[in-house]
C-alpha positions in Angstrom: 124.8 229.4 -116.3 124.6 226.0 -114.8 121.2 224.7 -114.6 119.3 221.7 -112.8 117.4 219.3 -114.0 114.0 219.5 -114.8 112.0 216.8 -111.9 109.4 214.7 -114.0 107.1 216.2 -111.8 107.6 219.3 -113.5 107.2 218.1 -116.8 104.2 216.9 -116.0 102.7 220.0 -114.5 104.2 222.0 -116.9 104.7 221.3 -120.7 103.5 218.0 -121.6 100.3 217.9 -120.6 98.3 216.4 -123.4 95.6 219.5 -123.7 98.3 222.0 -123.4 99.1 224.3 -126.2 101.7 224.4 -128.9 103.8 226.9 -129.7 101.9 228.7 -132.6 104.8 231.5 -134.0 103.0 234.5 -133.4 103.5 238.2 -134.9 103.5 240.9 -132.7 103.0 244.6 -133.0 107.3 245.2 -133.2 108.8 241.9 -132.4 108.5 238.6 -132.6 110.8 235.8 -131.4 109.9 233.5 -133.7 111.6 235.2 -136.6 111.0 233.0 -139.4 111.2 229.6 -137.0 108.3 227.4 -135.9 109.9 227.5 -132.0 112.3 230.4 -129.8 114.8 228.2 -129.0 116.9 229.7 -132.3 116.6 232.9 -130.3 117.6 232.1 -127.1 120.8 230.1 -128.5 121.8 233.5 -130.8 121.6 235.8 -127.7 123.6 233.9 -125.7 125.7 233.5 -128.0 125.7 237.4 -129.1 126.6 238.1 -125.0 129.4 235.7 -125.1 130.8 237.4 -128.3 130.4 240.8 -126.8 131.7 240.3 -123.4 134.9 239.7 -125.0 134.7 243.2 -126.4 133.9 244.6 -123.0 134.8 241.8 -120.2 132.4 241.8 -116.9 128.6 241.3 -117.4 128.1 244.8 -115.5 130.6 246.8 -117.0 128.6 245.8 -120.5 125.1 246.7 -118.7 126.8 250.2 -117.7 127.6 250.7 -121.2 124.0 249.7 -122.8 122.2 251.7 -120.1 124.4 255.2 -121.0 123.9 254.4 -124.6 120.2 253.1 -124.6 118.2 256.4 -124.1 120.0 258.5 -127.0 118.0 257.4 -130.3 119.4 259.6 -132.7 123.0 258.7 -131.0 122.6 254.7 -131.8 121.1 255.6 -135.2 124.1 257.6 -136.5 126.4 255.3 -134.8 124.4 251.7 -135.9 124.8 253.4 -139.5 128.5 253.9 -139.3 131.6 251.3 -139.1 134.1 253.6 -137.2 135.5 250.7 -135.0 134.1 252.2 -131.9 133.1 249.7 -129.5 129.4 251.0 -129.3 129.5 250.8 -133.4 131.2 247.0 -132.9 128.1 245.9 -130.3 125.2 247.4 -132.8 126.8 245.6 -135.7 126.5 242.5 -134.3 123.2 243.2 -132.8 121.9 244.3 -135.3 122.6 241.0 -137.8 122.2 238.5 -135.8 118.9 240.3 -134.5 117.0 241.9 -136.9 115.2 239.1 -137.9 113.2 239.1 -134.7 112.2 242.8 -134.8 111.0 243.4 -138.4 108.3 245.4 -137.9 109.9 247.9 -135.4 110.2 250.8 -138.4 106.6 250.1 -140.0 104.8 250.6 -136.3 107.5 253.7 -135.6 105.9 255.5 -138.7 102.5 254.7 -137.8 102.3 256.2 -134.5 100.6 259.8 -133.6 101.6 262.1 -132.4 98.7 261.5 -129.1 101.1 258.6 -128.2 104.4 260.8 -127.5 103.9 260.1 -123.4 104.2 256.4 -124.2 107.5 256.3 -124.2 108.2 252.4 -124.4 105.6 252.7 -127.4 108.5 254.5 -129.3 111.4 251.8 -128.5 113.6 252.2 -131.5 115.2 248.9 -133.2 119.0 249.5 -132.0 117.2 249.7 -128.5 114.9 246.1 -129.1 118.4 245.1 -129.7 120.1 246.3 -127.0 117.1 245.2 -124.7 117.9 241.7 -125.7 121.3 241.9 -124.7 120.2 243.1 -121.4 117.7 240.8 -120.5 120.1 238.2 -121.1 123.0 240.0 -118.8 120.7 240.7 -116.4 119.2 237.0 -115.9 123.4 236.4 -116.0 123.8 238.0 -113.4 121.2 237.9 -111.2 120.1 234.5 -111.1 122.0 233.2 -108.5 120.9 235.7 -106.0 117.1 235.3 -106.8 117.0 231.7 -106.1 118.9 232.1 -102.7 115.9 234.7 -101.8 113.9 234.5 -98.5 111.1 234.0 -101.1 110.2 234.5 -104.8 107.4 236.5 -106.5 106.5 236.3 -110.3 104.6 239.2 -112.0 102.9 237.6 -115.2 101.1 239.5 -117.9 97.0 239.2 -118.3 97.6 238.8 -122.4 98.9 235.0 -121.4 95.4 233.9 -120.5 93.3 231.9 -122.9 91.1 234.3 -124.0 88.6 231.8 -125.6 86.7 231.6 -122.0 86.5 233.8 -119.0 89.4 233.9 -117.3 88.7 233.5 -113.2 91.2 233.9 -111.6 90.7 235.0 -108.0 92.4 237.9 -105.8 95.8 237.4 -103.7 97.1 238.8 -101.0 99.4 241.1 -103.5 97.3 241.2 -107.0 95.0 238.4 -108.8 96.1 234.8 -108.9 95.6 232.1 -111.6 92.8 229.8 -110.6 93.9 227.0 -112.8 90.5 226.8 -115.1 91.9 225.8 -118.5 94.7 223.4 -118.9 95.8 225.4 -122.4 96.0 228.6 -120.9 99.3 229.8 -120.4 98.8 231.5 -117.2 98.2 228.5 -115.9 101.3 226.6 -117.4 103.4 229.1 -116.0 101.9 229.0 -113.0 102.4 225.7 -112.6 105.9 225.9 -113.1 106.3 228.8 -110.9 104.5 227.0 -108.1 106.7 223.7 -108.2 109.7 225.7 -108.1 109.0 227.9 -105.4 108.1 230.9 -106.7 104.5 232.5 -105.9 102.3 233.7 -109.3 100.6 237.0 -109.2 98.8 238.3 -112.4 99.9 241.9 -112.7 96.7 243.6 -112.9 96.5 246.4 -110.2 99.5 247.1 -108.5 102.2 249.2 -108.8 105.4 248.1 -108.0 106.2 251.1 -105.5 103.1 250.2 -103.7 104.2 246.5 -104.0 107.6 246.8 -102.9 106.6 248.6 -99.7 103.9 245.6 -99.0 107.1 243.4 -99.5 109.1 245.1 -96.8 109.6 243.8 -93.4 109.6 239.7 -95.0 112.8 239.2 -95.9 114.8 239.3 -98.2 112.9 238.4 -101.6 113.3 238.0 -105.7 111.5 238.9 -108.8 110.8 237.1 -111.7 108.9 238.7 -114.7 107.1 238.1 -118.0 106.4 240.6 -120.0 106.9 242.5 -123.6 110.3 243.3 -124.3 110.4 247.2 -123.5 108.0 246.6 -120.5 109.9 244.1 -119.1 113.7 246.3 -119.7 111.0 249.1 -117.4 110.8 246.6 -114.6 114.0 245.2 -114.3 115.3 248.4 -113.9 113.1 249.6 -111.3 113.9 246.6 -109.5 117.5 246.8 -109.9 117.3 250.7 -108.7 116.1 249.4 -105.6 118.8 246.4 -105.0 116.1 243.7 -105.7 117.3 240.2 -107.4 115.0 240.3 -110.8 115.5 237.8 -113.6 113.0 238.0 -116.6 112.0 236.5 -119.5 110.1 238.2 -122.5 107.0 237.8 -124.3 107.3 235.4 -127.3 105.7 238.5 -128.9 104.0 241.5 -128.0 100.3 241.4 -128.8 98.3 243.3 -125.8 96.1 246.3 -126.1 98.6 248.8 -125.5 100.4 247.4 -128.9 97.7 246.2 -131.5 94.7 248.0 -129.7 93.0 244.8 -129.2 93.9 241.6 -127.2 95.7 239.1 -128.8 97.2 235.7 -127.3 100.2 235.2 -126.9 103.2 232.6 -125.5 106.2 232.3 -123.8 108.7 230.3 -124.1 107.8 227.3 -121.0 111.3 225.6 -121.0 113.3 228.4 -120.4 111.5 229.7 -117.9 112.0 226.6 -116.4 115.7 226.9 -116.7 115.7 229.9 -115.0 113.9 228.7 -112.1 116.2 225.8 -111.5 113.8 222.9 -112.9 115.7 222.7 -116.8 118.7 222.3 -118.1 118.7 223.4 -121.7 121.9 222.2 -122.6 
């Protein structure tokens, strides 16, 4: 994907500001993009390089995303087959997925055979590792695909997740005319980083707190044509890129560094994202 260069005026506002935060590797509840690497960027390089690999197997970015989305759903179906070597091309893509991936999803199994039974009706809570894998392909194919047509929108909209706030102080943030919007309070808070990106590039911020995106997709209506962009844990942000796709709606996304919210560790725990490709993706970065 060709990419712009990032303006100095970006930089400024959003990575190398001299209180900002460094990318601690974090842990999370299943995944972690760090693997065993102090930064992401090893990540990002071995998924784009996985989707290169694979499209050769099956050629067209949507033909592939057709093929995870059939298999994605059927657990015990990409158990048997990640387990086997039968030359199918479903067996071929978990393969690879699964070596060059597993590093970043470690502790998929150990939080799989701690859950209860109470959590059944979370169904992102009990995203096997074959679909983490497959997850990361999509994200990537998705992003491929529909970058392009987000940044031609009428306008932009970014949904961000409240676990990137500093939660060392009160965050206070203030409503918007679509959910609550960073106030810029702490210059190491990562809603704010991104927010400052998001801003320079066009794209209006909203803190996901309240809405739904039904409800915000019929506020949207009647303004043009517009784009998505979100930030979010892996199998929340596969939930939302799908729901926007279902409704013919540019979305590019990018995930979590790690997923350490409520709804995962049953506490609040910081985490990051990775601030230069989201820049990339918004047409300020080139990462090349």
């Amino acid at each position: 994907m060709p990419y712009a260069r990032m303006r100095p005026s970006n930089i400024k506002a959003g990575m190398n500001q001299a209180a900002g935060p460094s990318y601690v590797p974090v842990a999370g509840k299943t995944y972690s993009l760090f693997g065993s690497d102090l930064s992401t960027e090893p990540y990002y390089d071995r998924v784009r390089r996985l989707a290169d690999e694979i499209l050769r197997i099956v050629p067209g970015e949507e033909s592939l995303l057709g093929l995870i989305r059939n298999a994605g759903g059927r657990k015990r179906l990409l158990a048997r087959v990640a387990r086997r070597e039968d030359g199918s091309v479903l067996s071929s893509i978990l393969r690879l997925l699964g070596n060059a991936l597993s590093p970043y999803t470690t502790n998929v199994r150990t939080h799989l055979e701690g859950l209860s039974i109470r959590s059944v009706t979370d169904r992102r809570l009990w995203t096997t590792e074959e679909q983490y894998h497959l997850h990361m392909l999509e994200i990537e194919l998705v992003n491929r695909v529909h970058r392009d047509l987000f940044l031609q929108s009428d306008f932009r909209i970014a949904l961000l997740p409240h676990c990137l706030r500093d939660f060392r102080r009160e965050c206070r943030s203030v409503p918007g005319d679509l959910d609550s919007v960073c106030a810029g309070c702490s210059e190491t808070c990562f809603l704010h980083r991104v927010s400052a990106i998001l801003r320079e590039a066009g794209v209006q911020p909203y803190i996901w707190r309240n809405a739904e995106l039904a409800t915000l997709f019929r506020r949207l209506e009647g303004r043009g044509a517009f784009g998505v962009l979100g930030i979010a844990c892996i199998p929340e942000l596969i939930w939302g890129m799908r729901a926007c796709m279902k409704r013919k709606i540019p979305v590019v996304g990018i995930p979590l560094n790690a997923n350490r919210c409520m709804r995962w560790m049953g506490r609040f725990e910081e985490t990051s994202v990775n601030l230069e490709r989201l820049s990339a993706i918004v047409g300020n970065w080139n990462p090349e």
